[in-house]
C-alpha positions as CSV (number, residue, x, y, z in Angstrom):
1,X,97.3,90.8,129.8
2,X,99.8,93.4,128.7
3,X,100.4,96.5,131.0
4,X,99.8,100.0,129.6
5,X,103.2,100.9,128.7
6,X,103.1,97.1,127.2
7,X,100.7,98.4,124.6
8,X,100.8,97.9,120.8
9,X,101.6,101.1,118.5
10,X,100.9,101.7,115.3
11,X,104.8,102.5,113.9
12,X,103.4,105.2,111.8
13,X,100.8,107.3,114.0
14,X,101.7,105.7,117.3
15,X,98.1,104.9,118.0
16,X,97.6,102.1,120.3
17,X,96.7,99.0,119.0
18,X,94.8,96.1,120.2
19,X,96.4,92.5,119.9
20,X,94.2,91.3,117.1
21,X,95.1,94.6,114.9
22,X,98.5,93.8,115.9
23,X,99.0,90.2,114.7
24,X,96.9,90.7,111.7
25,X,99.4,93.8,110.3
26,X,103.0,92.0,111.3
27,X,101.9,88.9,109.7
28,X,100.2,90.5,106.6
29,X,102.5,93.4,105.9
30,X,105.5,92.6,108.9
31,X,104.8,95.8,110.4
32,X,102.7,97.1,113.3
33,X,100.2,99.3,111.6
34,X,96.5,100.7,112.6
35,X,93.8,100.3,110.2
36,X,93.8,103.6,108.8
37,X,97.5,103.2,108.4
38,X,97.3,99.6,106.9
39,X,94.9,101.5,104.1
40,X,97.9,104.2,103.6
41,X,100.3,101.3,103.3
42,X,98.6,99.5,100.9
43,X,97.6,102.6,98.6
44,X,101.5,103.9,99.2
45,X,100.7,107.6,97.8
46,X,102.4,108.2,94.5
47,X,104.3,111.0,95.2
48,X,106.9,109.3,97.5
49,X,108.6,106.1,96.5
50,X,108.1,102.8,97.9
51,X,111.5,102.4,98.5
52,X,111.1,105.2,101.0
53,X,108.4,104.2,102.8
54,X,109.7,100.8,103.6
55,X,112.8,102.3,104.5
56,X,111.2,104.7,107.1
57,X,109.3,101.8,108.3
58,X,112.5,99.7,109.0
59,X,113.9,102.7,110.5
60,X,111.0,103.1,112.7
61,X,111.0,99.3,113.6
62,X,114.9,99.6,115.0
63,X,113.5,102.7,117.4
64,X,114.3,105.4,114.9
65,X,112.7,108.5,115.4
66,X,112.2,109.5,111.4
67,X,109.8,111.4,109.9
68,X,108.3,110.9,106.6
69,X,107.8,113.7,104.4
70,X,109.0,116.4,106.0
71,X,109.2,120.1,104.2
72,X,112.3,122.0,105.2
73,X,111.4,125.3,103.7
74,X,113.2,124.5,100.2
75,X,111.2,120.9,99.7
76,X,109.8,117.8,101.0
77,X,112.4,115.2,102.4
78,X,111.6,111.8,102.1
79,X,112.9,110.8,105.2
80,X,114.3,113.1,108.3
81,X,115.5,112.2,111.7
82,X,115.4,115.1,113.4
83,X,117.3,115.2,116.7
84,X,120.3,113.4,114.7
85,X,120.0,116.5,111.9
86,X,119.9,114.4,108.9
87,X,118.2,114.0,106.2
88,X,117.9,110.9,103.9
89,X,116.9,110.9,100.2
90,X,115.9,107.6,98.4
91,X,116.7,108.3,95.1
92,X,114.9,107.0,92.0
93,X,116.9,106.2,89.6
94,X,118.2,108.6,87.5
95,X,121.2,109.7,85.1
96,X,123.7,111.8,87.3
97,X,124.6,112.9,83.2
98,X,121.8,115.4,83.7
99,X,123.3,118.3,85.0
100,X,120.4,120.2,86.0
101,X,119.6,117.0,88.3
102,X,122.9,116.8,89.8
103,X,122.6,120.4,90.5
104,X,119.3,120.5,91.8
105,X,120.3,117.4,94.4
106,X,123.4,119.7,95.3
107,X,121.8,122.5,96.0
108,X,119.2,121.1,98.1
109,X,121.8,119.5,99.9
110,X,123.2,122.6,100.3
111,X,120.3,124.0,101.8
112,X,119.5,121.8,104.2
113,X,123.4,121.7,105.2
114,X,123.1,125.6,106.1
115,X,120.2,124.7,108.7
116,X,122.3,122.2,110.0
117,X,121.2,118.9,108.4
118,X,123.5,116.1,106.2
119,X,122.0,114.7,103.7
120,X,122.1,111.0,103.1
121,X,121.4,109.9,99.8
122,X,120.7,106.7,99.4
123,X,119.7,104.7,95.9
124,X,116.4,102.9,95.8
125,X,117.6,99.8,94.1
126,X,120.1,99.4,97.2
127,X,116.4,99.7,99.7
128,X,115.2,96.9,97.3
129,X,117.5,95.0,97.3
130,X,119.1,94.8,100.7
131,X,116.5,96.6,103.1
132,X,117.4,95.2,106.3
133,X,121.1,95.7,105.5
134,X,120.8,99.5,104.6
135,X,118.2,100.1,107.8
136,X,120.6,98.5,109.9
137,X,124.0,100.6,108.3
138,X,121.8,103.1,108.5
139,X,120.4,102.5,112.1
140,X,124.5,102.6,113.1
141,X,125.6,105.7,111.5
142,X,122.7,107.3,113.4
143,X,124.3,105.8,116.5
144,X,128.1,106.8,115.7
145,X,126.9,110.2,114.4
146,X,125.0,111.3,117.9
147,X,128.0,109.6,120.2
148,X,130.6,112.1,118.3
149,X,128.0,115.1,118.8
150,X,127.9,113.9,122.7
151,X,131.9,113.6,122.4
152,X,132.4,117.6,120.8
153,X,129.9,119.0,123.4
């Protein structure tokens, strides 16, 4: 028998989970997820991408401590890890020749750049196609980024 602090947790709302909820949700979806979450997951809400979801849960898998969905006063960020101060976009795709797009991402990046946040924007095909790859460059920068914050302190 596992010890408390040997508990399963449910990546999303870090409720504890028993062994059998466990094993059914890593080997039906590959990630540890309670019932009500497992329901989420499979309904994925409309107004947030795929893309990003799997992405925050990859992130969360490697010990990442993102948030999905976060408003930042301007608008909702798909994805934000908070004590690193960045923010991470998945972008759907979309024609950079629209100028009020382009502008609109700029600004917003702008925004959260004055509260002290970079914005990482990252294309959806590229979560698609190569999730573990982008969690894991992802997962370093995170790592690199908070060692040269620790270094200038």
């Amino acid at each position: 028998m596992k010890s408390y602090d040997q508990l399963y947790h449910c990546l999303h709302c870090h409720r504890h989970l028993d062994e059998i909820v466990f094993k059914f949700s890593t080997g039906r979806y590959k990630y540890s997820l309670c019932i009500p979450c497992q329901e989420w997951y499979t309904k994925k809400p409309i107004h947030i991408s795929s893309e990003a979801i799997e992405l925050y849960l990859s992130l969360r898998l490697r010990g990442v401590p993102a948030e999905l969905e976060k408003f930042d006063g301007y608008k909702t960020i798909d994805i934000v890890v908070a004590n690193a101060k960045i923010n991470i976009e998945v972008e759907r795709p979309h024609l950079y020749d629209n100028n009020v797009k382009a502008l609109t991402d700029m600004q917003q990046s702008l925004h959260s750049f004055r509260k002290g946040y970079l914005t990482l924007r990252i294309p959806n095909a590229l979560v698609k196609e190569n999730l573990e790859e982008t969690a894991n460059s992802i997962t370093d920068f995170l790592k690199l980024s908070k060692l040269k914050i620790l270094k200038a302190i």
